[in-house]
N, C-alpha and C positions, 0 to 999 in steps of 0.2 A: 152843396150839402154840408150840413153841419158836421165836427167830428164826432159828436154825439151821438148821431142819428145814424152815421154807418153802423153794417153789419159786422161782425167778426172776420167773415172771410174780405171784406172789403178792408179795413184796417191791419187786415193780414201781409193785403196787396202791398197797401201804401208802405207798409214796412220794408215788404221785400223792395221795393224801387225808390225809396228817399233816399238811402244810402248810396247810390250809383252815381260816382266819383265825373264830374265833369270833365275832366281827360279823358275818360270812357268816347262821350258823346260821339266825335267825329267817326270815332270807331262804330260805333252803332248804326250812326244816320249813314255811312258807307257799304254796311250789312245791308240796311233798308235799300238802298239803290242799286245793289246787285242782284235781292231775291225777288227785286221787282221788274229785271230780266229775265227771271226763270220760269220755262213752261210749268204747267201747273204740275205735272206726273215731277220733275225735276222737283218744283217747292215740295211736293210731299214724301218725296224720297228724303231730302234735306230733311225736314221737319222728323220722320220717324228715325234716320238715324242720330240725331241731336237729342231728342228724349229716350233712344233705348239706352242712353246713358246718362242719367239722370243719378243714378241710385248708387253709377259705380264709381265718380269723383274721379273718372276718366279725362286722360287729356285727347282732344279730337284729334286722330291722324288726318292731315294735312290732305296726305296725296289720296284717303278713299275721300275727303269732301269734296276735292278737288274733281274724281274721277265721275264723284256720282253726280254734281251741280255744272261742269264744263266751265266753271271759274279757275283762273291761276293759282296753282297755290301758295303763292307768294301774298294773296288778298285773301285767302278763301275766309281768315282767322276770324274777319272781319261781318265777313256772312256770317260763320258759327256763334256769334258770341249776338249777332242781334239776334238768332232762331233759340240760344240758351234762355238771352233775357223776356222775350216774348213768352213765348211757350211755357217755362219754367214756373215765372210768376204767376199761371192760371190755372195750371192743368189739373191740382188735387185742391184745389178750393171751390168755390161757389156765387164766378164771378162773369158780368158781362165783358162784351167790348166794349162799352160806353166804363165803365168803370174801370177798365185797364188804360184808356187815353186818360178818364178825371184824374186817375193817381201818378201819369206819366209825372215824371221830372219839365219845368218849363225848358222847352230849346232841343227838347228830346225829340217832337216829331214835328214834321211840319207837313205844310198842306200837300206837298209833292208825297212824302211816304206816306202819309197817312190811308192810302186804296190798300197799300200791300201788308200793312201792318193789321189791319183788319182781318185781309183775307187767309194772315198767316192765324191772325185768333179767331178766325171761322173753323180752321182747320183743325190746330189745338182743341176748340172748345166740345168740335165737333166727337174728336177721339181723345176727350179728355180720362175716360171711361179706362179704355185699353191701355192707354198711356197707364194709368195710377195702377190698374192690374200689374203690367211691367215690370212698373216701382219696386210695388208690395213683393211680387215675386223674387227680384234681383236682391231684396233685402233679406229675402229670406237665406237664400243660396250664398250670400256673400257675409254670412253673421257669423261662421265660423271661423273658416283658413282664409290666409290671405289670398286675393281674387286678381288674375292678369286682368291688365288695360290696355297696355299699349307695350308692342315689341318695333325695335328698329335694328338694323344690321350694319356694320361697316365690311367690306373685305379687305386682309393686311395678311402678309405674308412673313413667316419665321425663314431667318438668312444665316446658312451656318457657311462660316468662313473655315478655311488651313491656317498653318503659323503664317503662310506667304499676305495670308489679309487676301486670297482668292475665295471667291464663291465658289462653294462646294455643293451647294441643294439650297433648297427655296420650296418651304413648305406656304401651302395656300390654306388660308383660314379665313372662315366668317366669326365677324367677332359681333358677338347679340347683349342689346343693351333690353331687359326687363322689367319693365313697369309695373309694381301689385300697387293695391289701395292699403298701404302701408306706408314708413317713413324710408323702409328700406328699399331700394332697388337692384336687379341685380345683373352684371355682366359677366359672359361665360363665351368658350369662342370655342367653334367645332371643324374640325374637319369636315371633309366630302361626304366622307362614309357613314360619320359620326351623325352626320349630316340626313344620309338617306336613312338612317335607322330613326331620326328622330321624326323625319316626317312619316316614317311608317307607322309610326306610334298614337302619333296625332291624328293622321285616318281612322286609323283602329278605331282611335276614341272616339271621333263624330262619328262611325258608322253605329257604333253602341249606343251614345245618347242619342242618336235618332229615330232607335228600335221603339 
């Protein structure tokens, strides 16, 4: 097809994927060969948690894709980033699967991923709808303050010594590293207690916004 002759959303497409960096590649076509080990309740679990973060410029934790697709998470990266570029490129425009292979990149799929690649933009296309509702929502909720994405934990311990250089106490601390959709991030470390009060607070709160 001409360039001419495409649609907007279809030049939209090609935009979004001409720019996808050939080092990407193996990384994708390794995506493609892993979700095309997953049953399909797995691919659509994958698939909805990869676009309910579409909106928040989130970085995918590892260990729930890992938990939720039964991939290592030492690969899982690999799946997430081919279910981003799939899904992502379709979901709030006005496009086929035949028009998401015409725009692929050459060397991007081949005849082996090309069943699952499909079935993942049957899935997309399918709940392209809810997907963009998602969007719209998340963008609304996140226009104001800065919005959490991803938290991780280390535990390390404070050592207070005598003049002899003898351990005297050994305070036990979780130190938490926080992610917003900002430049800033932030680290803060709690105690046990400090610890139980905070997750008390955080039930609190989803029992509220679930009212």
């Amino acid at each position: 097809m001409d360039v001419a002759e495409l649609t907007v959303a279809q030049k939209t497409l090609r935009h979004r994927l001409v720019d996808l960096p050939s080092s990407a590649f193996p990384h994708i076509k390794m995506g493609y060969t892993l979700l095309g080990n997953l049953e399909t309740d797995k691919l659509n679990t994958i698939i909805d948690y990869v676009s309910s973060n579409f909106s928040k410029r989130s970085r995918y934790d590892p260990d729930v894709a890992a938990s939720l697709s039964g991939i290592d998470r030492n690969i899982v990266g690999d799946l997430l980033s081919a279910v981003a570029l799939t899904v992502g490129s379709v979901f709030d425009i006005d496009v086929s699967k035949d028009d998401f292979f015409d725009a692929a990149p050459e060397g991007l799929i081949d005849e082996q991923s090309r069943p699952i690649v499909s079935e993942i933009l049957g899935i997309a296309l399918k709940k392209k709808d809810a997907i963009k509702r998602d969007f719209d929502v998340s963008k609304v909720a996140n226009s104001i303050l800065p919005s959490f994405r991803y938290i991780d934990f280390a535990i390390d311990a404070r050592i207070a010594f005598n003049a002899e250089n003898d351990i005297i106490d050994k305070v036990p601390l979780a130190v938490f590293y926080l992610n917003l959709d900002t430049d800033e991030d932030i680290c803060f470390q709690s105690s046990l207690s400090d610890l139980d009060e905070l997750i008390s607070k955080l039930k609190h709160a989803s029992t509220t916004l679930a009212l």
